[in-house]
Every structure is written in structure tokens, then in C-alpha cells.
N, C-alpha and C positions, 0 to 999 in steps of 0.2 A: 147704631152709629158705626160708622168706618175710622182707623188710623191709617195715616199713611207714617209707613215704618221708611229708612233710609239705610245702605250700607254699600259699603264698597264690595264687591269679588277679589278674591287673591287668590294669583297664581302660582304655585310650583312647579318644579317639575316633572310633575307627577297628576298633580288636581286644580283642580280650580271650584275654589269653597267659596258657595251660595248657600242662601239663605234655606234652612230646613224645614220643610212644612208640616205639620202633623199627618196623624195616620188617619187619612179622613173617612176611613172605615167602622175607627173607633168612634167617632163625633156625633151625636146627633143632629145634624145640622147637614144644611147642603153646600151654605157659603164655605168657601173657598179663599184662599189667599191669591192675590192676583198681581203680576209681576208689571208694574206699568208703564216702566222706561228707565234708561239709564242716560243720565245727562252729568257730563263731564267725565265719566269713570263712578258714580255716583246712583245705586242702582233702589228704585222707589217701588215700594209694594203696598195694596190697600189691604189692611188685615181687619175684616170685620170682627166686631164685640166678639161677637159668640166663640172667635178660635184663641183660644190661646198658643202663642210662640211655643215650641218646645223646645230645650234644648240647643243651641247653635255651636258650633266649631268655632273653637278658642280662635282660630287666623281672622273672624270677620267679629265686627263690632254693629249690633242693631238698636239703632236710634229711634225713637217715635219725631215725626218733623213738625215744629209750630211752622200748620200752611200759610205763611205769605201771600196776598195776592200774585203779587211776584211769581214764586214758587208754585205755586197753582197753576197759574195763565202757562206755565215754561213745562209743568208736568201735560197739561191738556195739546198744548201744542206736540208735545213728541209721543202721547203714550196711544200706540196704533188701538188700544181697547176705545178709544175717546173717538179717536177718527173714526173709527168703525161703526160706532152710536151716530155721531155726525151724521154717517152715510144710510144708517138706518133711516135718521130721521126724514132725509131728502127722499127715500125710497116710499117710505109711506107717505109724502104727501106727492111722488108721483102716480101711487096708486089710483090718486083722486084726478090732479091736478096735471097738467103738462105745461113746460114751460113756458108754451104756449101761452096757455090758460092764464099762468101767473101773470104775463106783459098784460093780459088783457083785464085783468084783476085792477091795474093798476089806470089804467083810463075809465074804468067803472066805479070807480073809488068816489064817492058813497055810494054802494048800493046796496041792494038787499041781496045781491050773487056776492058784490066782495064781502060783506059781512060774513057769510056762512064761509067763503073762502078762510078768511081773518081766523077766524075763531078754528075749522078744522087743522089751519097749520100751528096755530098756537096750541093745542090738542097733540100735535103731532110734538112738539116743543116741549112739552112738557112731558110726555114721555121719557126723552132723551135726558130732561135734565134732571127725569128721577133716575134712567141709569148710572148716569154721571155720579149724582148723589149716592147712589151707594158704593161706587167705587171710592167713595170720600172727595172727591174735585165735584 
């Protein structure tokens, strides 16, 4: 399982304190902590189980966030990691499919071509919304 953690950056004149990540050399693990967007000044990261926080600089405070739909649908919207998946996912069902193909899917609609359509892009769909998944959205 994923959290998504929450904090502000603060600037001085000198630094600008973010979130510290572990030494992920020490870790046995390959997950990563993953910076997802910053919406309002307001900066969201998915930290899976296996890492533990270490440590952070006393100028920022790290919250775990109870995800909202709300807060969900506003993290997916802006966090370029989600659009990126999105665009994976369109990519693999242009491997198959061309948009073409798609319009024509949809004037064959029942058939036994749009079936196998149906089902390869929902394949495709479900990929994406296991990356999603473990980014925590």
C-alpha cells in the first residue's frame, strides 16, 4: 500500500527545505518516494509501505493526507506522473488500435472485432490504473 504524505517547501535566503528522502542504497527495496504535484503552495508525495520517512528539517511539517475524492481527482489532475500513465495508456492501445480503428469499433458495436477491441483496451486500462494504484491515486 501507498500514503500520500503532504507539506509545504519553505524558503530562505539561503535554502529551500523539502522533503528528505532516504538513502535508498541502504533500503532493500526498489520503491521510491515519488513527488506528485504541488497544488496551492501545497506539495504531495506517494511514500510506499516499505520506506520509512527519515528524519526532516524542523522549517517543514509532513502530514499523511485522509484522500478525499476531492483531493484525489485535484492530485490526478495536476501530478505530471498520472498524465504520463494516461498517455501510456493511449500509446499501448495505439500499438494495436488507430483512431481510426477506434471510430470504426464503434459502428461495429456488437461485434466479435469490437469485443476483442473492448476487452484489449480495458487490458490496457487496467494497467494504468494499477500504476496509478501504487502511486496511492
Amino acid at each position: 500500500m501507498t500514503k500520500i504524505y503532504k507539506y509545504q517547501k519553505i524558503t530562505d535566503q539561503f535554502t529551500t527545505y523539502c522533503l528528505v528522502e532516504p538513502d535508498y542504497n541502504l533500503l532493500e527495496t526498489e520503491d521510491r518516494i515519488t513527488e506528485l504535484c504541488t497544488i496551492d503552495g501545497v506539495t504531495y508525495v506517494s511514500v510506499p509501505d516499505s520506506i520509512t520517512l527519515p528524519e526532516q528539517p524542523e522549517q517543514i511539517t509532513v502530514e499523511e493526507v485522509v484522500l478525499t475524492d476531492k483531493l484525489k481527482e485535484a492530485i490526478k489532475a495536476e501530478s505530471p506522473h498520472v498524465q504520463l500513465i494516461n498517455e501510456r495508456v493511449v500509446v499501448r492501445i495505439r500499438e494495436v488500435y488507430s483512431l481510426n480503428d477506434e471510430i470504426k469499433m464503434i459502428r461495429l458495436s456488437p461485434s466479435e472485432e469490437s469485443t476483442a477491441y473492448n476487452e484489449y483496451v480495458e487490458t490496457c486500462r487496467a494497467w494504468g490504473n494499477t500504476e496509478k494504484a501504487r502511486l496511492g491515486v
